[in-house]
N, CA, C and O atoms as a Tinker XYZ file with bonds, in Angstrom:
   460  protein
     1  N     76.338000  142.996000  104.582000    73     2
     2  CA    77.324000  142.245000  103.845000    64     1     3
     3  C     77.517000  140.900000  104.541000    63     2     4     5
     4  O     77.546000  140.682000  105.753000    81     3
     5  N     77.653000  139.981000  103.455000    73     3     6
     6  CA    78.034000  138.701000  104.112000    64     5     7
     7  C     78.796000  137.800000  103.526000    63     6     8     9
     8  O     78.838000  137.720000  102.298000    81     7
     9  N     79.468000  137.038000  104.289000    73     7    10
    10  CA    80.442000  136.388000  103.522000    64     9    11
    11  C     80.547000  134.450000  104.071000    63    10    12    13
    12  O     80.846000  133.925000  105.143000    81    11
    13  N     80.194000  133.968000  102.915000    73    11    14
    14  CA    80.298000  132.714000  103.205000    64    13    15
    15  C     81.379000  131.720000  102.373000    63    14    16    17
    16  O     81.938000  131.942000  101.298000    81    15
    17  N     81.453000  130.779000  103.082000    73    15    18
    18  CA    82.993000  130.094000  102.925000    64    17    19
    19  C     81.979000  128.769000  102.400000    63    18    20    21
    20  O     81.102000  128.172000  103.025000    81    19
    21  N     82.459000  128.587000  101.060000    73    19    22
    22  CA    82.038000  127.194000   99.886000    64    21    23
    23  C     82.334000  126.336000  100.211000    63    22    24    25
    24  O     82.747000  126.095000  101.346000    81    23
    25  N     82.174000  125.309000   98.969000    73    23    26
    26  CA    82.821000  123.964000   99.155000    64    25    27
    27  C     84.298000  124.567000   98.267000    63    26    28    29
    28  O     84.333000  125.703000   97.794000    81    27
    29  N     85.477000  123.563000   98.156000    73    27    30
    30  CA    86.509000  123.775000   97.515000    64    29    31
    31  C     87.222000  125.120000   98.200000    63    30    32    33
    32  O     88.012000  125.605000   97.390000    81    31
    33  N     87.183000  125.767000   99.288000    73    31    34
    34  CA    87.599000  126.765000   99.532000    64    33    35
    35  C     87.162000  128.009000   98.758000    63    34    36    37
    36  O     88.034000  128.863000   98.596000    81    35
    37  N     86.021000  128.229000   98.286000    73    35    38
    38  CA    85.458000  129.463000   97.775000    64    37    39
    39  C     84.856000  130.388000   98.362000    63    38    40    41
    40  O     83.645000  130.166000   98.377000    81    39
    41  N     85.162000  131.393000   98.890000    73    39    42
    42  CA    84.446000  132.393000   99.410000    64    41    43
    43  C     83.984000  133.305000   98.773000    63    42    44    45
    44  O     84.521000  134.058000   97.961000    81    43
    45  N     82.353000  133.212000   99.360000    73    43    46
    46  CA    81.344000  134.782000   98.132000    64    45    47
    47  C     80.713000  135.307000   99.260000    63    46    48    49
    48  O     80.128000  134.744000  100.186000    81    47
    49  N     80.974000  136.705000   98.979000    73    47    50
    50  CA    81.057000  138.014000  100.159000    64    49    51
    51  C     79.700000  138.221000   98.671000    63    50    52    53
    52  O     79.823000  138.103000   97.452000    81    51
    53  N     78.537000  138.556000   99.527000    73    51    54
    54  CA    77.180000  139.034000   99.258000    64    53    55
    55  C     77.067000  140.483000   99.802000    63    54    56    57
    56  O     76.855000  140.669000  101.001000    81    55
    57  N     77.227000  141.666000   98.796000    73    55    58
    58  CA    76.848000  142.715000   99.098000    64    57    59
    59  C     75.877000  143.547000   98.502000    63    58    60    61
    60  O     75.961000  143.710000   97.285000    81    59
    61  N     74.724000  144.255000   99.295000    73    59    62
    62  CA    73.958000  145.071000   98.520000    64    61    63
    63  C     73.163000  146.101000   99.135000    63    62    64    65
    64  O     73.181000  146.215000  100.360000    81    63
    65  N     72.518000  146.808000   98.471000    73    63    66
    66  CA    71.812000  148.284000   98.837000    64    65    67
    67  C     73.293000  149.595000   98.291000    63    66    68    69
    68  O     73.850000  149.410000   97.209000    81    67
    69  N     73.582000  150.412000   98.911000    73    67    70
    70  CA    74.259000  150.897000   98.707000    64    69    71
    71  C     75.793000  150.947000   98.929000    63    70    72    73
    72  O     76.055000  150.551000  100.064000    81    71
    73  N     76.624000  151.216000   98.394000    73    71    74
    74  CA    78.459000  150.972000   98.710000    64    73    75
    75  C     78.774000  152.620000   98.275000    63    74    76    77
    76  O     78.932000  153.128000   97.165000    81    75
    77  N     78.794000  153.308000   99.873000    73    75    78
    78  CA    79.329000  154.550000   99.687000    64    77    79
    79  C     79.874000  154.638000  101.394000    63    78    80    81
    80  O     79.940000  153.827000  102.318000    81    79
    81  N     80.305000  156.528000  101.163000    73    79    82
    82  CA    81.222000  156.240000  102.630000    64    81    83
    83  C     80.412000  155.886000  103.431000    63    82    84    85
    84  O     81.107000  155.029000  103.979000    81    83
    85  N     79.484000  155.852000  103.953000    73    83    86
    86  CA    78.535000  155.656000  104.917000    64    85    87
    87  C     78.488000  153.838000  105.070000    63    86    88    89
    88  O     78.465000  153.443000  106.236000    81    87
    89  N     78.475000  152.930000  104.152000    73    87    90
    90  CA    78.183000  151.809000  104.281000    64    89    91
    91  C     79.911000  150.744000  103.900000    63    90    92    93
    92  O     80.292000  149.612000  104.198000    81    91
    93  N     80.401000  151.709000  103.254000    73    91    94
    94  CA    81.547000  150.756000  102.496000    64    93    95
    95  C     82.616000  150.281000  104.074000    63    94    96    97
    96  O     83.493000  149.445000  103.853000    81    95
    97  N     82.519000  150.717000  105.265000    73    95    98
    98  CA    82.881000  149.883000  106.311000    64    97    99
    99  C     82.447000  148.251000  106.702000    63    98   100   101
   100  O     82.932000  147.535000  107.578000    81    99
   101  N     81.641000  148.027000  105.979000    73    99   102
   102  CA    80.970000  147.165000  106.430000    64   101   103
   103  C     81.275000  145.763000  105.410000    63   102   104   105
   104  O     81.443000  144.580000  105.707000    81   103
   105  N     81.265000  146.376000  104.284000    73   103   106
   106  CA    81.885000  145.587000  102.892000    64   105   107
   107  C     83.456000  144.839000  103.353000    63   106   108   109
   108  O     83.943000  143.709000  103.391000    81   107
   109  N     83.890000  146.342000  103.682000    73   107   110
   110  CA    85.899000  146.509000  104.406000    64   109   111
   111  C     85.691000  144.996000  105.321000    63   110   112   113
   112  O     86.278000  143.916000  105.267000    81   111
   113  N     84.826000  145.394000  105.964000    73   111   114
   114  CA    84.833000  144.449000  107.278000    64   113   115
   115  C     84.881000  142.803000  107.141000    63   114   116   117
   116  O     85.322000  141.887000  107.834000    81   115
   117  N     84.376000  142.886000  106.215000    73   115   118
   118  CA    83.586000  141.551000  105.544000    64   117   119
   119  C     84.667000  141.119000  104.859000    63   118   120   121
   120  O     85.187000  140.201000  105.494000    81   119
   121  N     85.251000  141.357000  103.847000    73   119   122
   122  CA    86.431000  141.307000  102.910000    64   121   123
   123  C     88.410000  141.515000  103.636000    63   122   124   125
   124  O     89.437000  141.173000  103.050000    81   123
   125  N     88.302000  142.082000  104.832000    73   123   126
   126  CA    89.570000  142.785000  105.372000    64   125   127
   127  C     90.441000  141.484000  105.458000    63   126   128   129
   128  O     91.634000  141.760000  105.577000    81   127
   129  N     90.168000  140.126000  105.429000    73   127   130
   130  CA    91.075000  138.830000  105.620000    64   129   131
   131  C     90.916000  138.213000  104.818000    63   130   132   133
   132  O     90.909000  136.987000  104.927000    81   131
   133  N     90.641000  139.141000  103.194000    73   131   134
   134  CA    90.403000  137.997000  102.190000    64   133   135
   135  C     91.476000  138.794000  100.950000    63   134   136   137
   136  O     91.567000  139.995000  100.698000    81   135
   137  N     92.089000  137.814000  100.428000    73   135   138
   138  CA    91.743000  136.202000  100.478000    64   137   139
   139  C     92.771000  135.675000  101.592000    63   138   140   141
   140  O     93.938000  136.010000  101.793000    81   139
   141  N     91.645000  134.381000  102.503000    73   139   142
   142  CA    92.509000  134.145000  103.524000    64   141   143
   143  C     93.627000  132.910000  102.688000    63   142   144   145
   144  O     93.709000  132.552000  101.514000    81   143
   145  N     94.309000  132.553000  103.825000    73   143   146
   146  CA    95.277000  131.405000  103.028000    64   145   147
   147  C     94.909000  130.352000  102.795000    63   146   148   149
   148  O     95.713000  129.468000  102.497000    81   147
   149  N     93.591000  130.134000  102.860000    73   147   150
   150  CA    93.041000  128.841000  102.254000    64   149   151
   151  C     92.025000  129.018000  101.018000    63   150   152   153
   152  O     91.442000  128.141000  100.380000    81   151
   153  N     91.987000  130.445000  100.870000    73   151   154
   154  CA    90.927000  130.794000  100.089000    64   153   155
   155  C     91.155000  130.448000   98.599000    63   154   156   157
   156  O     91.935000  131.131000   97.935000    81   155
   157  N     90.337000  129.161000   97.936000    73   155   158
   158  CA    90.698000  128.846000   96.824000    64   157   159
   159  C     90.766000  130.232000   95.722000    63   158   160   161
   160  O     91.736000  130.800000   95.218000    81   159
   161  N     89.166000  130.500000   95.598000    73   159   162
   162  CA    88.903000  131.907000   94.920000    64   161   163
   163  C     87.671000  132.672000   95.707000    63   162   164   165
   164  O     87.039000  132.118000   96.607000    81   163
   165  N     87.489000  133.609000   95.391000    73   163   166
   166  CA    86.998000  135.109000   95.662000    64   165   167
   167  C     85.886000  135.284000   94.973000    63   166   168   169
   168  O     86.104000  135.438000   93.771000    81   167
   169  N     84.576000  135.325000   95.341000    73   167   170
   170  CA    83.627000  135.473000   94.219000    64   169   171
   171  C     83.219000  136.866000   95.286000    63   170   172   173
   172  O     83.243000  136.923000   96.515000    81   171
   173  N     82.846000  137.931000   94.255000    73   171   174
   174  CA    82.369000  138.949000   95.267000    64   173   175
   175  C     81.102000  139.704000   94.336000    63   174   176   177
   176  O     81.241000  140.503000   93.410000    81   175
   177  N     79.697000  139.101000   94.986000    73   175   178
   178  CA    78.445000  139.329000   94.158000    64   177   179
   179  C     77.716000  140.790000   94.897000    63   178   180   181
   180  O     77.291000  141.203000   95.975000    81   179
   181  N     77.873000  141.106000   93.808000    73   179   182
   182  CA    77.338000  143.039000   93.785000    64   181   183
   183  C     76.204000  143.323000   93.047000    63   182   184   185
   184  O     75.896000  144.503000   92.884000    81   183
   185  N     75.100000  141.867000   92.272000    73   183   186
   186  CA    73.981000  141.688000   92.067000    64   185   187
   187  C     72.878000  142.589000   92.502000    63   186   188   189
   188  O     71.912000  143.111000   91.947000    81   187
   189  N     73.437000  142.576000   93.831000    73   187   190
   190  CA    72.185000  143.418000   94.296000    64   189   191
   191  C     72.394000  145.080000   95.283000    63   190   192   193
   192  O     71.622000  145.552000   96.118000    81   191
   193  N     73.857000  145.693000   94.725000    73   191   194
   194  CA    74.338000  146.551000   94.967000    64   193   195
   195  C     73.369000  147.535000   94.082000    63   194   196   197
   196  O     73.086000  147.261000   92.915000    81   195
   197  N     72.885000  148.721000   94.760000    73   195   198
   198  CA    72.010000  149.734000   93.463000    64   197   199
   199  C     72.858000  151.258000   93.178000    63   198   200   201
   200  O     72.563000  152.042000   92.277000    81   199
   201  N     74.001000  151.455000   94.209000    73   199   202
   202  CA    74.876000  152.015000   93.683000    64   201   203
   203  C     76.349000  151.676000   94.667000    63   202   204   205
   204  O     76.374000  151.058000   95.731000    81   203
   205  N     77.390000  152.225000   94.013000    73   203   206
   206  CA    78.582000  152.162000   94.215000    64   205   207
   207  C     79.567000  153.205000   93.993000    63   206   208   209
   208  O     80.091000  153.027000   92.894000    81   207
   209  N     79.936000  154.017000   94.475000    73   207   210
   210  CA    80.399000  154.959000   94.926000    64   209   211
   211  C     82.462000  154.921000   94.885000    63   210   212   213
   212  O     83.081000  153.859000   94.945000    81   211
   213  N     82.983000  155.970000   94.802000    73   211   214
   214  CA    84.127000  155.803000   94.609000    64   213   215
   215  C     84.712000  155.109000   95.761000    63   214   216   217
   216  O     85.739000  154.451000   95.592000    81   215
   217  N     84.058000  155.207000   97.131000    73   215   218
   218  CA    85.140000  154.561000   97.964000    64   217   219
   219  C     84.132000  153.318000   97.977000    63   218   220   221
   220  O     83.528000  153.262000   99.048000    81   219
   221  N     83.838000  152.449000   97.201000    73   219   222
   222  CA    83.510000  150.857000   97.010000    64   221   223
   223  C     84.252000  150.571000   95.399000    63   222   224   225
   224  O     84.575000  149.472000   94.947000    81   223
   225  N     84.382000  151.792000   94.790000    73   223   226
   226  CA    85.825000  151.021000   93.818000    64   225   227
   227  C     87.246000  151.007000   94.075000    63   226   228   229
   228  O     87.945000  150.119000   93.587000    81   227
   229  N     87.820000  152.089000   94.937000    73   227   230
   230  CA    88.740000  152.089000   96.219000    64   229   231
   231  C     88.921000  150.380000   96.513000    63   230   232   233
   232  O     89.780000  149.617000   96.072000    81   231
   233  N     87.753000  150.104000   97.441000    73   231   234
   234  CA    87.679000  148.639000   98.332000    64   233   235
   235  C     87.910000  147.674000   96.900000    63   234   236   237
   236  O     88.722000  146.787000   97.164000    81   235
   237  N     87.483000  147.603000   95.628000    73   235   238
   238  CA    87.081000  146.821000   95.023000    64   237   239
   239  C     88.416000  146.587000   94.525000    63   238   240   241
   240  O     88.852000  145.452000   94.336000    81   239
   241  N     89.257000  147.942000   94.251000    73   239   242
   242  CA    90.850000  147.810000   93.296000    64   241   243
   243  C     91.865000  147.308000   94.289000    63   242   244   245
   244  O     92.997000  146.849000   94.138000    81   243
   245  N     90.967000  147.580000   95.571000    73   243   246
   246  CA    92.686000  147.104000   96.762000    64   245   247
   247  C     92.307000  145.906000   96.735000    63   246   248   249
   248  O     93.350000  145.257000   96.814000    81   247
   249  N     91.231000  145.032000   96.654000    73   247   250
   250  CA    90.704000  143.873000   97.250000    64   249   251
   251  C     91.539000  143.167000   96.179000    63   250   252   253
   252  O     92.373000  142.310000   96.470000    81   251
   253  N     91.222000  143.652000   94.650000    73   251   254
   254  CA    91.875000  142.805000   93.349000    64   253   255
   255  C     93.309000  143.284000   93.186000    63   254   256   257
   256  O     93.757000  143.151000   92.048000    81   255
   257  N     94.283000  143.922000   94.283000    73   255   258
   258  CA    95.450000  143.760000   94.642000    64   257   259
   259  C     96.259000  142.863000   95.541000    63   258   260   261
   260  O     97.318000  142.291000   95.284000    81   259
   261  N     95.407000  142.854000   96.865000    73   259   262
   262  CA    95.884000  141.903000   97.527000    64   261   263
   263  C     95.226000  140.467000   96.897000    63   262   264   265
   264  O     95.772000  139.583000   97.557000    81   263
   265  N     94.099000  139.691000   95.706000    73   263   266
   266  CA    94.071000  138.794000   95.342000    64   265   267
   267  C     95.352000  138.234000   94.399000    63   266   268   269
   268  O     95.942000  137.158000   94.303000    81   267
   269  N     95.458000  139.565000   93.753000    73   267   270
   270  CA    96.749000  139.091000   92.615000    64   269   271
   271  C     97.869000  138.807000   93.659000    63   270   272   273
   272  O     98.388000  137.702000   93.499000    81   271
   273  N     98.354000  139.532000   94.672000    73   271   274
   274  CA    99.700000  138.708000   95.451000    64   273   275
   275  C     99.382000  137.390000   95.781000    63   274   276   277
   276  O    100.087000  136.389000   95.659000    81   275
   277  N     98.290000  137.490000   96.194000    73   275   278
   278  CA    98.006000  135.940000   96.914000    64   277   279
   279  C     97.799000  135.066000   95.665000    63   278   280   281
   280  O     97.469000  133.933000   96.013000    81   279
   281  N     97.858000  135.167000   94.677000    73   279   282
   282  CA    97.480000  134.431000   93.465000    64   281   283
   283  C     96.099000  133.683000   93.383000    63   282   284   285
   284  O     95.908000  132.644000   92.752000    81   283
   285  N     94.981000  134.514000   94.267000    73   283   286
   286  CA    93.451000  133.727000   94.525000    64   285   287
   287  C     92.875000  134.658000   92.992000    63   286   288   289
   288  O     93.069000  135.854000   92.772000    81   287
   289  N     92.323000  133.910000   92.323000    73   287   290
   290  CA    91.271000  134.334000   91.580000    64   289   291
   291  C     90.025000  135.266000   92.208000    63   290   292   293
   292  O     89.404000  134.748000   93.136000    81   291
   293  N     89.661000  136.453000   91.818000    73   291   294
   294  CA    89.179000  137.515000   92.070000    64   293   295
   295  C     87.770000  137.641000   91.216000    63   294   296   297
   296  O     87.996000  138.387000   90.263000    81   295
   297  N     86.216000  137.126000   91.203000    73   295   298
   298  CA    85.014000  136.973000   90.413000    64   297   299
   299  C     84.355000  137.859000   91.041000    63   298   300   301
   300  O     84.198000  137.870000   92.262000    81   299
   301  N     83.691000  139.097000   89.842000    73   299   302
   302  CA    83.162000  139.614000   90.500000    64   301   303
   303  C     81.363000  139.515000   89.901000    63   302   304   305
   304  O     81.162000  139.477000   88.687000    81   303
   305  N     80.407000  139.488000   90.701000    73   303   306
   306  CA    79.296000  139.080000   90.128000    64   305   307
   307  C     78.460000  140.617000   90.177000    63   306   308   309
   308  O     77.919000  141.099000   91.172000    81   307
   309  N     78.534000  141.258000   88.709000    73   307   310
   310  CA    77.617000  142.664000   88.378000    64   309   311
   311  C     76.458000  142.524000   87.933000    63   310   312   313
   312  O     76.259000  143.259000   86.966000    81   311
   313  N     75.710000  141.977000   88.181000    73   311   314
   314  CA    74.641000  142.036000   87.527000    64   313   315
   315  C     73.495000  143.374000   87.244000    63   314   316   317
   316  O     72.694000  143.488000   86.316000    81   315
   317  N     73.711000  144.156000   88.215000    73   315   318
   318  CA    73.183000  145.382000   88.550000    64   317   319
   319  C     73.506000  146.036000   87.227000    63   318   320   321
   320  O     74.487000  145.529000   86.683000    81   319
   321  N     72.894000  147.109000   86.514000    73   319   322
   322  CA    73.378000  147.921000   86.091000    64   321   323
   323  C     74.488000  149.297000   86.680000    63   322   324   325
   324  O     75.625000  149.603000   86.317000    81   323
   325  N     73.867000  149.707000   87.383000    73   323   326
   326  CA    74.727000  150.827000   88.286000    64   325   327
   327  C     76.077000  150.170000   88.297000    63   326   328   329
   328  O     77.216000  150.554000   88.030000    81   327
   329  N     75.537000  149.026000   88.705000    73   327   330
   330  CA    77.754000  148.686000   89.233000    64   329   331
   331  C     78.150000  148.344000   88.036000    63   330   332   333
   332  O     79.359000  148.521000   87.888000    81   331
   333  N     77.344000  147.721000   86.681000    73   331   334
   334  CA    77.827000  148.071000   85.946000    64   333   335
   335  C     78.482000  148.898000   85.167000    63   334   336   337
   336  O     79.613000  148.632000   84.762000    81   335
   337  N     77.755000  150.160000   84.821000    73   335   338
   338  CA    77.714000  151.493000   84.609000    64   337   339
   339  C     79.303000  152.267000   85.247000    63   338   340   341
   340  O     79.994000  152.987000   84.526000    81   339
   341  N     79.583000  152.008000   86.393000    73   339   342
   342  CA    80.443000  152.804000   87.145000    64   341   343
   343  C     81.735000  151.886000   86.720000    63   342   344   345
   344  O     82.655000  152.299000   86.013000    81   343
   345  N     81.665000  150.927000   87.124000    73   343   346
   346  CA    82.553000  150.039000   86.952000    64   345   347
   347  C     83.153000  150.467000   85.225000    63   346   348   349
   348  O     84.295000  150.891000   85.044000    81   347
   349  N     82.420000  150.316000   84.392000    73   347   350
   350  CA    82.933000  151.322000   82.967000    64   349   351
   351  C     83.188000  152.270000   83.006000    63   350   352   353
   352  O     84.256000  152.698000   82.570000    81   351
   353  N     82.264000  152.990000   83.568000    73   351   354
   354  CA    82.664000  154.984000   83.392000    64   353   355
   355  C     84.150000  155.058000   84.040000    63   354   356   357
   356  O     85.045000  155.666000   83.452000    81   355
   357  N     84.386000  154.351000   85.389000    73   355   358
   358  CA    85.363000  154.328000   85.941000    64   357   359
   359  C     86.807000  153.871000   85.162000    63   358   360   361
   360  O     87.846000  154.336000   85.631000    81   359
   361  N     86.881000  153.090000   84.141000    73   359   362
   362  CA    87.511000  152.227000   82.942000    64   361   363
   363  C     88.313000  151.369000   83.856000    63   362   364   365
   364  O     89.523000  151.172000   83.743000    81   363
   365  N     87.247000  150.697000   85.105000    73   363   366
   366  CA    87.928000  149.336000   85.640000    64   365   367
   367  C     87.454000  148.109000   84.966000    63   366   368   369
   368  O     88.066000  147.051000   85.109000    81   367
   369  N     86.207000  148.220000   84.113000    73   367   370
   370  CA    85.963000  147.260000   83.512000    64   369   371
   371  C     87.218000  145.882000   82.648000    63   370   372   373
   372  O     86.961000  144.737000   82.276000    81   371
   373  N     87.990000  146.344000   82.619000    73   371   374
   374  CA    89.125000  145.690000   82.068000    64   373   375
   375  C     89.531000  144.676000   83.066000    63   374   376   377
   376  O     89.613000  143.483000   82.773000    81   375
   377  N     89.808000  145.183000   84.341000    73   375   378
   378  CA    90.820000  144.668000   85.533000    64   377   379
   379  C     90.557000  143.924000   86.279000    63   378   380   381
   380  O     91.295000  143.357000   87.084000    81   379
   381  N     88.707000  143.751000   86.004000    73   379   382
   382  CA    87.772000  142.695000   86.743000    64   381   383
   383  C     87.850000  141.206000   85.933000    63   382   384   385
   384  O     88.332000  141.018000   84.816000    81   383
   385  N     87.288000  140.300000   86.751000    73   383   386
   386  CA    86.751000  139.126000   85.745000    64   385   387
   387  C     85.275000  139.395000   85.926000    63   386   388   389
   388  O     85.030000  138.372000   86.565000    81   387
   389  N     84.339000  139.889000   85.855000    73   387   390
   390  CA    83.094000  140.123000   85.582000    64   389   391
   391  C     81.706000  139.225000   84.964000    63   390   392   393
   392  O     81.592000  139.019000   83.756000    81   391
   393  N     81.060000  138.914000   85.607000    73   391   394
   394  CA    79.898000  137.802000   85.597000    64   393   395
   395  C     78.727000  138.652000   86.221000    63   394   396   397
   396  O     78.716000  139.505000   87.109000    81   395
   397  N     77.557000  137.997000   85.275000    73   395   398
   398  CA    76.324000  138.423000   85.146000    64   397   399
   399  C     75.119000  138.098000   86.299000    63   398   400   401
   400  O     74.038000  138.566000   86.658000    81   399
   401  N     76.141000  136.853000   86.673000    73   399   402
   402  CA    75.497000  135.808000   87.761000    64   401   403
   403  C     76.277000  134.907000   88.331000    63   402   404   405
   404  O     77.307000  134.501000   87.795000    81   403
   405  N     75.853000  134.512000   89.478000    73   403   406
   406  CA    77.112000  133.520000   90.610000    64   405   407
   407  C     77.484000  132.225000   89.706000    63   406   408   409
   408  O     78.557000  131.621000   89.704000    81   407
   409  N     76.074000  131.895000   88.774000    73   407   410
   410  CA    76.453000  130.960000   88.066000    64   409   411
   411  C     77.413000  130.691000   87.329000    63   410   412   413
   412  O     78.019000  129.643000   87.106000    81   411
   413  N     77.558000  132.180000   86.799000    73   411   414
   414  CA    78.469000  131.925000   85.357000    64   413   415
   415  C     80.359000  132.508000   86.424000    63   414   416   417
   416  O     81.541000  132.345000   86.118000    81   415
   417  N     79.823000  133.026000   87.382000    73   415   418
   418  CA    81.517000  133.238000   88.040000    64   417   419
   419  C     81.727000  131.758000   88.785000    63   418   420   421
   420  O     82.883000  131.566000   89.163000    81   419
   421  N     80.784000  130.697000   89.046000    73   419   422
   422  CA    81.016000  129.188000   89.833000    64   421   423
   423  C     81.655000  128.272000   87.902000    63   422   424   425
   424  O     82.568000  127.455000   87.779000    81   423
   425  N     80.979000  128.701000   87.054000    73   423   426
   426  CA    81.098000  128.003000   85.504000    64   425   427
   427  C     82.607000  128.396000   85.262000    63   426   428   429
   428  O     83.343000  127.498000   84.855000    81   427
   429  N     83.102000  129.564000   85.458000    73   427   430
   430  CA    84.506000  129.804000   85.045000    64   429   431
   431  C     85.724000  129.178000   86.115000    63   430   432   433
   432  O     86.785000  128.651000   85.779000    81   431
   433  N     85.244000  129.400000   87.407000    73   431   434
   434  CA    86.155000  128.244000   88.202000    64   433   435
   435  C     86.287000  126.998000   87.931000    63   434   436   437
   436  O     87.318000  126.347000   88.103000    81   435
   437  N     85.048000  126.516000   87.406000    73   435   438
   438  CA    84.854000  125.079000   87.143000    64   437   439
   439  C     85.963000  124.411000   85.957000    63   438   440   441
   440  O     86.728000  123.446000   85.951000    81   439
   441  N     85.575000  125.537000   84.933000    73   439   442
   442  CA    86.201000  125.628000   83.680000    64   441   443
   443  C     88.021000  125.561000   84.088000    63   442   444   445
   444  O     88.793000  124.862000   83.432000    81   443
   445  N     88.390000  126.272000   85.065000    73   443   446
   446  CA    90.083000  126.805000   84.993000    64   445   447
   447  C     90.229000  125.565000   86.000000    63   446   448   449
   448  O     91.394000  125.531000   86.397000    81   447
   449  N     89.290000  124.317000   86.669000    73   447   450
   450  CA    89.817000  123.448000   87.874000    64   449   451
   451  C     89.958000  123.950000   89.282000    63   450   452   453
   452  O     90.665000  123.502000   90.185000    81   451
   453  N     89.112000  125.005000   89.282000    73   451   454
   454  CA    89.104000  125.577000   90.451000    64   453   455
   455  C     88.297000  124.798000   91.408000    63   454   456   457
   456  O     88.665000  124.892000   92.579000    81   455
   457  N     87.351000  124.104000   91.182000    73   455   458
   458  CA    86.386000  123.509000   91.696000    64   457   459
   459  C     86.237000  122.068000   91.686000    63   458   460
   460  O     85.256000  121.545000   92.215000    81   459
């Protein structure tokens, strides 16, 4: 997992291979000070996640709790099917802002003046 800090204050936490108990420490780790207090928005790309597991939708619903206090915009980039897939079966699909690609979650900041 990795997490890099944008221009405009954007941070995109890059995670992939698997998000289960075995690995989802590492995601935690990466994400545990976000969003910091400068953090414009939150892009969190799961592109290349091939599965995701209940305790990485755990990390994913607390993460888009502490964004809503902080009032940081919360993008999440699914491109994967699997995280797709779960992310529905799960019926969080609603609670996300959800993008296909970094492009189109950088196009909707752009769009709201985030950028």
């Amino acid at each position: 997992m990795t997490a890099i800090r944008g221009p405009g204050g954007i941070t995109r936490v890059l995670a992939a291979g698997e998000i289960d108990w075995a690995s989802v420490g590492s995601l935690d780790r990466a994400l545990e000070h976000e969003p910091a207090s400068d953090t414009t928005a939150l892009v969190v790309d799961l592109s290349r996640v091939s599965f995701c597991s209940s305790c990485g939708l755990h990390l994913l619903t607390s993460l888009r709790q502490r964004a809503l206090d902080a009032g940081t915009p919360l993008e999440l980039v699914a491109g994967s099917a699997p995280v797709r897939r779960v992310l529905q079966g799960a019926g969080l699909w609603p609670l996300f802002s959800i993008h296909t690609d970094h492009a189109a979650a950088l196009a909707k900041l752009t769009a709201e003046g985030r950028l």
